[in-house]
Every structure is written in structure tokens, then in C-alpha cells.
C-alpha positions in Angstrom: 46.9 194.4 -53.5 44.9 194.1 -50.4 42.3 196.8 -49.3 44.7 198.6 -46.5 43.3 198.2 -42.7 42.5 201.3 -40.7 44.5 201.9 -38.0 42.3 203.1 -34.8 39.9 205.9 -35.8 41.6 208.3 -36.7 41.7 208.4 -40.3 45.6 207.0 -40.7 46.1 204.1 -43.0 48.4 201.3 -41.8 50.6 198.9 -44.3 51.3 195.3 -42.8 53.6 192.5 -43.8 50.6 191.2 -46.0 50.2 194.9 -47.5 53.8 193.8 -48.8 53.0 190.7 -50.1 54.0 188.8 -47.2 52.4 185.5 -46.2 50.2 185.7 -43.0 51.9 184.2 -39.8 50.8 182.4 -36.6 51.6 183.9 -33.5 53.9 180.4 -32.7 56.0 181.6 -36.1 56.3 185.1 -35.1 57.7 183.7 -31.4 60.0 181.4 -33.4 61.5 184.3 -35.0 61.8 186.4 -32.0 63.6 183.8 -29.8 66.2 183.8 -32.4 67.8 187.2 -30.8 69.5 188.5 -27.8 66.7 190.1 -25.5 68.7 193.1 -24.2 70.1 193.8 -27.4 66.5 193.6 -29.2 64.6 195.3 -26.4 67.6 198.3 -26.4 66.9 198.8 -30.4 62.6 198.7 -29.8 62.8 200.8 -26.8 65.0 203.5 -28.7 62.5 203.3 -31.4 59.5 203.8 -29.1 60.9 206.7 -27.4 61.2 208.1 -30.9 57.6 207.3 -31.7 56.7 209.0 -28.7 58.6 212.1 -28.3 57.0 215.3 -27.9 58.6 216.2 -31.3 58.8 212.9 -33.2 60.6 212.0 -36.3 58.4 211.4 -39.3 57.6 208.2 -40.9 59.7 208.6 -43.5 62.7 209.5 -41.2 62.3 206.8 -39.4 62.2 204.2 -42.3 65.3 206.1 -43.7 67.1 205.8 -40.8 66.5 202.3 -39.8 66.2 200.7 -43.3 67.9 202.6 -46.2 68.0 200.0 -48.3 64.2 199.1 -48.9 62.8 202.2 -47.6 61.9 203.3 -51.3 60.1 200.2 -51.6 58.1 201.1 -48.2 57.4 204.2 -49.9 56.5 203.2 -53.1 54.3 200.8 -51.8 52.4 202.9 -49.4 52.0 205.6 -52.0 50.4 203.2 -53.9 48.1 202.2 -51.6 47.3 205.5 -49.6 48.6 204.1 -46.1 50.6 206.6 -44.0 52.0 204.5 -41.0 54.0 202.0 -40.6 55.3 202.3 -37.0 53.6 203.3 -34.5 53.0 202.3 -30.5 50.9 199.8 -29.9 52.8 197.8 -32.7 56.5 198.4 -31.0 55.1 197.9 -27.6 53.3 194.1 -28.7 57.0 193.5 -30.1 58.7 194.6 -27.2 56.4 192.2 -24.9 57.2 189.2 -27.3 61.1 190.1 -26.9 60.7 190.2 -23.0 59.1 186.9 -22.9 60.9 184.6 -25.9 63.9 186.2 -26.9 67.4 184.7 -25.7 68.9 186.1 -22.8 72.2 184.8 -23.5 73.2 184.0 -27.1 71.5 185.1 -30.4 70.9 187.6 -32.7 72.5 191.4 -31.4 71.1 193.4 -33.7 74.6 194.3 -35.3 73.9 193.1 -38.7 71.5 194.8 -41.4 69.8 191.4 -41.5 69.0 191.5 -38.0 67.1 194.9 -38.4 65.2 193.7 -41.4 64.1 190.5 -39.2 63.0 192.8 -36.9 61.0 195.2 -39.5 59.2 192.3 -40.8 57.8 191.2 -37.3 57.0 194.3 -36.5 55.0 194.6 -39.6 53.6 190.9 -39.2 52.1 192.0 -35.5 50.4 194.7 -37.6 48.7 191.9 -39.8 47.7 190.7 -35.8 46.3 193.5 -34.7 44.2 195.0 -38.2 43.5 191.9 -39.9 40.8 190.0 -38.5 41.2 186.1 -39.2 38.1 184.8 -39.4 38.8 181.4 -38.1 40.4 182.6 -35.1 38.2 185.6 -34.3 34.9 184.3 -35.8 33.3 186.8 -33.5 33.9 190.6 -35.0 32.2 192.5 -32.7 34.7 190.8 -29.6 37.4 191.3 -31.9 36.7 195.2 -33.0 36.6 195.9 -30.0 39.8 194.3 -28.3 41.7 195.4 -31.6 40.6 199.0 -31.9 38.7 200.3 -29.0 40.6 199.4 -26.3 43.4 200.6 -28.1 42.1 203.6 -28.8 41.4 204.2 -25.4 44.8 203.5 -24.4 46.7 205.6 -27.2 44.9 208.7 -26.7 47.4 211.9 -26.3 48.3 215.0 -24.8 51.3 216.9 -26.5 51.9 219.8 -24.1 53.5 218.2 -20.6 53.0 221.8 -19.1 49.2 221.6 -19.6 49.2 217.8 -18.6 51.2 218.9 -15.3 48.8 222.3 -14.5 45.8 220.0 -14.9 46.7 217.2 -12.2 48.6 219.6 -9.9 44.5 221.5 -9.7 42.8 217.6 -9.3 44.9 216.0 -6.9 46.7 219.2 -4.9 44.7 222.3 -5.3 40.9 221.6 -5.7 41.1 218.6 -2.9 42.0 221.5 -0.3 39.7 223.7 -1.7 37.3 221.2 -1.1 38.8 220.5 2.6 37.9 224.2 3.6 34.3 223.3 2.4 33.6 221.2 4.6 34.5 217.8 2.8 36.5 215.8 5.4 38.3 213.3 3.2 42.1 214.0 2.9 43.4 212.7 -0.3 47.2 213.8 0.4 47.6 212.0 3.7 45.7 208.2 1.5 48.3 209.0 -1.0 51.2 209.4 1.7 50.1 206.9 3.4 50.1 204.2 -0.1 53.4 205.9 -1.4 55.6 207.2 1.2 55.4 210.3 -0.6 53.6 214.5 -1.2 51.8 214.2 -3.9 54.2 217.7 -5.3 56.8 215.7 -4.7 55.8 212.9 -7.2 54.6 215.2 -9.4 58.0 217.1 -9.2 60.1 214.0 -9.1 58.2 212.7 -12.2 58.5 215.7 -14.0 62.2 215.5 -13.4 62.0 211.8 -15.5 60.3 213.4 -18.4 62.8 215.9 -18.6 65.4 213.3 -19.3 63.5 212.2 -22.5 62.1 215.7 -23.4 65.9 217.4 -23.6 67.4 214.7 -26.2 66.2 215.1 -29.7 64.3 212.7 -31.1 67.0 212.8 -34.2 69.5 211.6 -31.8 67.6 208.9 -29.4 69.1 206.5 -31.4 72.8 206.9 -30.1 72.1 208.8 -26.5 72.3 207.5 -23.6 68.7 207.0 -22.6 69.3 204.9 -19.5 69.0 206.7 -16.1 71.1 205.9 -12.4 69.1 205.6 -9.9 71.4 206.6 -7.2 72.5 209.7 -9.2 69.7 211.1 -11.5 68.1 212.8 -8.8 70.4 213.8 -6.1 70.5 217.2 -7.0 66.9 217.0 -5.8 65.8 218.5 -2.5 64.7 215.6 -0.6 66.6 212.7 1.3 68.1 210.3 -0.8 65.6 207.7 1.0 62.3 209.6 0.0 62.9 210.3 -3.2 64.0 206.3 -3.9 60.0 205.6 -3.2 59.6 207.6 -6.3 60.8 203.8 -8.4 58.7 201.5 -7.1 56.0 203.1 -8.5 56.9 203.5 -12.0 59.2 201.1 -13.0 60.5 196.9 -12.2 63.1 195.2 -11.9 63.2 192.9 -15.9 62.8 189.7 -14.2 59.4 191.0 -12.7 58.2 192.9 -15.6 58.5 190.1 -17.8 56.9 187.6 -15.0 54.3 190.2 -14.9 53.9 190.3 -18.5 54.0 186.4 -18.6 50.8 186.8 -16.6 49.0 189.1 -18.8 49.8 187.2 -21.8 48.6 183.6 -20.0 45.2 184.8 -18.9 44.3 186.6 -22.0 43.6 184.9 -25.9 42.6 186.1 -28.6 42.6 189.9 -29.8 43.0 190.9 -26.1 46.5 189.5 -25.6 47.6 192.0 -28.3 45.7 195.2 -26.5 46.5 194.0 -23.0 48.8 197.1 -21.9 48.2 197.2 -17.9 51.9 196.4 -17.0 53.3 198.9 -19.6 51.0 201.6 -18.1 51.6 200.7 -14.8 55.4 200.4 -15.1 56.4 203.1 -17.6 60.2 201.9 -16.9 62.2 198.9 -16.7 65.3 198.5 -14.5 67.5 196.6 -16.7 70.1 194.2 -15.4 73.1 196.1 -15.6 72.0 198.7 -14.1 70.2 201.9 -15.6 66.8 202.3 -15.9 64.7 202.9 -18.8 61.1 204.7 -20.3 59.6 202.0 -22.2 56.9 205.3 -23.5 57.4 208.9 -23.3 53.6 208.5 -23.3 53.5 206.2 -20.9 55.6 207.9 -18.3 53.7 210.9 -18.9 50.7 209.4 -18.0 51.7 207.7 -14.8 53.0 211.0 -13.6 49.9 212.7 -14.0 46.8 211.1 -14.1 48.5 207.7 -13.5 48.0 209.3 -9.5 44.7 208.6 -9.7 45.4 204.7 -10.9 47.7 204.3 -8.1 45.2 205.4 -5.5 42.5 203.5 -6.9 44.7 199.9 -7.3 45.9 200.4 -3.5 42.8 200.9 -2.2 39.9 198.6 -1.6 36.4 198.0 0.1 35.1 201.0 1.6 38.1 203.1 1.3 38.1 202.7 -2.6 34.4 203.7 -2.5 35.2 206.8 0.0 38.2 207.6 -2.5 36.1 207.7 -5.5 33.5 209.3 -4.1 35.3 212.4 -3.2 37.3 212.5 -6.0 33.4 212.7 -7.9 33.4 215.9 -5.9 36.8 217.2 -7.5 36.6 216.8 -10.8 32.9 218.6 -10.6 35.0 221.5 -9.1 37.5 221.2 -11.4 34.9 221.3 -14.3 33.2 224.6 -12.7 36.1 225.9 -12.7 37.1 225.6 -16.0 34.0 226.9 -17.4 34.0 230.0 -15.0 37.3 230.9 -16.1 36.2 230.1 -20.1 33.2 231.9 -20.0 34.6 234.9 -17.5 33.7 235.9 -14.3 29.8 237.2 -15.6 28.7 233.9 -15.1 27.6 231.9 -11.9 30.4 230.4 -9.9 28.2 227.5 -8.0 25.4 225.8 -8.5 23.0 223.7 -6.6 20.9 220.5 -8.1 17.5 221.0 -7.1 15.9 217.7 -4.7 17.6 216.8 -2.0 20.9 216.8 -0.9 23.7 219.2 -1.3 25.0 219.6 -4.7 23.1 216.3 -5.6 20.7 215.5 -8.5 17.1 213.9 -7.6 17.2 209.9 -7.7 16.3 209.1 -10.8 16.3 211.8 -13.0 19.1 214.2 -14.3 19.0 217.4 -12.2 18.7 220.7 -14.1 21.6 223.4 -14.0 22.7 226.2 -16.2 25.5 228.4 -15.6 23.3 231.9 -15.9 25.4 235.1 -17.1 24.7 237.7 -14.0 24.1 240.4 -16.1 21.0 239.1 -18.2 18.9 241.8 -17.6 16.9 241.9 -13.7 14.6 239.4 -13.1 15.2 237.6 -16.4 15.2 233.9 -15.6 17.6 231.2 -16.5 16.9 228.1 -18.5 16.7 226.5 -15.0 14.5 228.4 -13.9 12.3 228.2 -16.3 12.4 224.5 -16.0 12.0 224.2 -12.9 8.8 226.5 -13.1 7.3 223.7 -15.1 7.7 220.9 -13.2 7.0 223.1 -10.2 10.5 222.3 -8.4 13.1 224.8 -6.9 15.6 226.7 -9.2 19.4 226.7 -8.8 20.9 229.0 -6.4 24.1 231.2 -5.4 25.9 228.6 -2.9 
């Protein structure tokens, strides 16, 4: 057997179509094999299986494998118990798949997932796009260090996870609401609400809210059950119970999900101007456009994890992307300003109130380090005994330079 691939860094074992003893395949095979089904009926099976992946309270492996393949999951297990792997589904995998389904499966005709061959097809390519994305071949990607890192650390970077939405929600509700007019009061004259009203048509609470009212679609169906529940949502109904007019709270679509015919021009792009290890880690639509409006109607999460993330922090994406020039620079200027606020105030409140709320860089300019060099701050506990100076102080003593003070 072959030495299993790592998957990420994270310590988790991955098993591969090669792993089973499964020839290698091009990427023109595994297209071949996916242009033999019926895209809506494929896409409706991988999205169903991402949501599972991706749920707050996923099924295990094992479930999974049990659920979707009886008939050779034994052999999955024996297998990977033999060679120590652990995973054998997981995002980035269903989400490559998914793109190859958008852009070569049939969209009349073909395969509709309604026989138990058509599932194992499907398990097999899934597990050949693992062989893509762990196993380096060497005459394709002679260079390892461009492939390491468009295999694993930009994927890395783009699977990292939050599990508590509450905590998620808190956090971005202080960044882009909160600590933005608490800067405002200070002085700072940039007003991030009206650039995001302005780009969306919409409050920043109200996308927050509206998008939190998504995820609760996904959140309230047990991952046991995602397999036969309706996962699709109405636009013109889902949110009418919702205290905004109906044409207001419609700007909320445009800016997570597309229409299928555009996402899978958009993903027709993506795929054209990248080669290589990069086409398989080139996520920018998925993120962007957690959603896909399907044809007949209802719109769907493509990722929990992805609609998560472009209700939160996904805010700050859709500032940055609209903006350009000098307003992009004043935009992520100030926001510089907020998330050192934000910071100061989550160590004030870990380390209590003993401890110094503000703090000014020494050199010039307020709250700015010297050009150059790194300015010196510590938060100093108040009560350190009179006239006992901080580690700032004391470094600024030696180099003769002023010490941090109260604001």
C-alpha cells in the first residue's frame, strides 16, 4: 500500500482512490466521467453532502460512508484502519466536485443519481480529486514548493473554522457596528455604515440579522436528516416575516448567492485562468456566493461554512471588493483603527479592569509607532505598587524616549 497523504495540517490522514488501489486519473478522465450525469441531479446529492460536512453538528465519517455506501463501506473501513487514515470526505474535496459538475455535467439527459451505481461513480471521483489535491505528480507539478502551497496552504487558509455562530455573530456585530461608532465619537471622521449602505442598499444589522436568519435554516435541520429535507429556500417567502420592506430585504440576495447560469460562467472563469494545483484551491466564487439560485426556483447554501463566513466577516470582503483607489485605502485604513480597538478591548476585558485601557506609541503621531521601528507598549496592571514602572517604561528610559500614557 501507498504511504497515506496528509490532509492540510492538521494531523488527519486522508485515503484516495489510489489508497484503494485505484489507477491515477487525468483531470480530462475525471471530466469524462462527470459529463456522464444530470447536473441538477448530481449537484442536489453533493450539495446535501456538503451541508452535512459542514453542519455545526456533523455526522461522522463513518455515518456518512454508511449512509451513502452500505455496501462497500466495510471495505472503506477496513482499508483505512489499515492504513491509519481518518477522512475520506471532507470540503474542499466535495466543493472541487461540485465545480466540475457545474461546468461538465449534462444539463438535460444523463445519469440522476437514482441507481446504486450512480452513487459509487460518484464516490470514486470524489476520491480520485483527492489523489488531485494530496498527491503531487511530479511531471505535472515538477515544482513542490508552487504545488505545497496551492495544495495545502491556501487551503488551509480557506478551511479554517469557527463552530459557535453566536461568538462568530458577537465578534463582527463589535468590528463593523459597535467599535466603528466608538471610534466616530473619537474623533475619527470615516463612517463605515453610510460606505456599506451606500455599496449594499442595506444597515449593516440588517445584513447581519438577515444573514443570521439564512443560517438558521441550515442550523434547525439535523444533519441526520439533510439528506431528505427540504434544503432549498423561496425567496419571496423565507423572509417575509422579517421587519423590513419586501424591497430592502431582496438586496440581501445579490450579495450572497447567483443565479446557476452565472455561477457556473463565473466558475468557467476561475477555472480558465488558473492551471495547475491552483485550479483545485481556487474557491473565490464559492466564498463570495455561498448560494446558488437554482433554475426552478429555490435557492441553496453550497457551505454552511461558507455562508457563515460571508455573513460575518465576508462584510469586510464586500467592502473591500466594491471599493477602489483612495476610498479602498481610506476603508482599510480606518478599519486598522478598529480592529486595534477591538484587540484593546478584548484584552481589557481578559485581563480585568486593573489593567490600562489606552495606550499611546511613543514618536509621533497619535496612537502611531515611530517609522521604522516597532513602538513599545505594555498594558501595565494599575495597581503595581506606586511609582513602579512598566516594561515600557523602562524601555523607553534606555533609549531615552517617552513612555506610554493614559489617553
Amino acid at each position: 500500500m501507498v504511504e497515506p497523504p496528509w490532509i492540510l495540517k492538521h494531523g488527519l490522514a486522508v485515503i484516495g482512490a489510489i489508497g484503494l488501489g485505484l489507477p491515477r486519473v487525468t483531470v480530462e478522465q475525471m471530466v469524462a466521467d462527470v459529463s456522464q450525469f444530470h447536473r441538477d441531479s448530481a449537484l442536489a446529492v453533493l450539495l446535501r453532502l456538503n451541508l452535512v460536512l459542514t453542519h455545526h453538528s456533523p455526522l461522522s465519517q463513518e455515518e456518512i460512508l454508511r449512509n451513502w455506501l452500505p455496501d462497500v463501506a466495510d471495505r472503506f473501513f477496513a482499508v483505512m484502519r489499515e492504513q491509519k487514515v481518518e477522512v475520506v470526505f471532507y470540503e474542499a474535496q466535495v466543493l472541487n466536485l461540485i465545480r466540475l459538475v457545474i461546468l461538465y455535467a449534462r444539463a438535460d439527459g444523463g445519469r440522476r443519481c437514482d441507481q446504486k451505481g450512480d452513487f459509487t461513480l460518484l464516490a470514486r471521483i470524489l476520491l480520485q480529486i483527492i489523489d488531485m489535491l494530496v498527491e503531487r505528480d511530479a511531471k505535472a507539478e515538477p515544482d513542490r514548493h508552487a504545488w505545497v502551497f496551492g495544495n495545502f496552504t491556501r487551503t488551509e487558509l480557506f478551511t479554517h473554522d469557527e463552530a459557535r455562530v453566536p461568538d462568530a455573530m458577537a465578534r463582527n456585530y463589535d468590528l463593523f457596528v459597535l467599535v466603528p461608532r466608538l471610534l466616530t465619537r473619537r474623533g475619527h471622521t470615516y463612517d463605515l455604515p453610510s460606505t456599506f449602505a451606500k455599496i449594499t442598499g442595506l444597515a449593516i444589522e440588517d445584513y447581519i440579522g438577515l444573514g443570521f436568519g439564512l443560517l438558521s435554516q441550515y442550523d434547525t435541520i439535523d444533519a441526520g436528516l439533510i439528506g431528505r429535507a427540504d434544503i432549498g429556500i423561496d425567496r419571496g417567502t423565507y423572509l417575509a416575516n422579517v421587519r423590513l420592506a419586501a424591497e430592502v430585504r431582496d438586496r440581501l440576495w445579490p450579495l450572497v448567492s447567483k443565479p446557476l447560469d452565472e455561477y457556473r460562467e463565473a466558475l468557467r472563469q476561475e477555472w480558465a485562468r488558473t492551471t495547475g494545483a491552483a485550479r483545485w484551491s481556487a474557491m473565490r466564487t464559492f466564498s463570495q456566493f455561498p448560494m446558488i439560485e437554482l433554475p426552478n426556483g429555490p435557492v441553496v447554501a453550497v457551505s454552511r461554512r461558507l455562508l457563515r463566513d460571508r455573513v460575518t466577516h465576508g462584510i469586510y470582503w464586500i467592502l473591500a471588493n466594491n471599493l477602489a483607489g483612495r476610498e479602498r485605502d481610506n476603508f482599510t485604513n480606518f478599519f486598522g483603527h478598529v480592529f486595534e480597538a477591538y484587540v484593546c478591548r478584548c484584552l481589557t476585558r481578559a485581563a480585568s479592569r486593573d489593567f490600562r485601557r489606552g495606550v499611546e506609541y511613543d514618536g509621533g503621531g497619535l496612537g502611531q509607532a515611530p517609522r521604522g521601528r516597532l513602538g513599545h507598549a505594555a498594558l501595565r496592571r494599575a495597581g503595581g505598587g506606586e511609582g513602579a514602572p512598566s516594561v515600557a517604561q523602562r524601555q523607553g528610559d534606555r533609549r531615552g524616549g517617552r513612555t506610554p500614557r493614559r489617553r
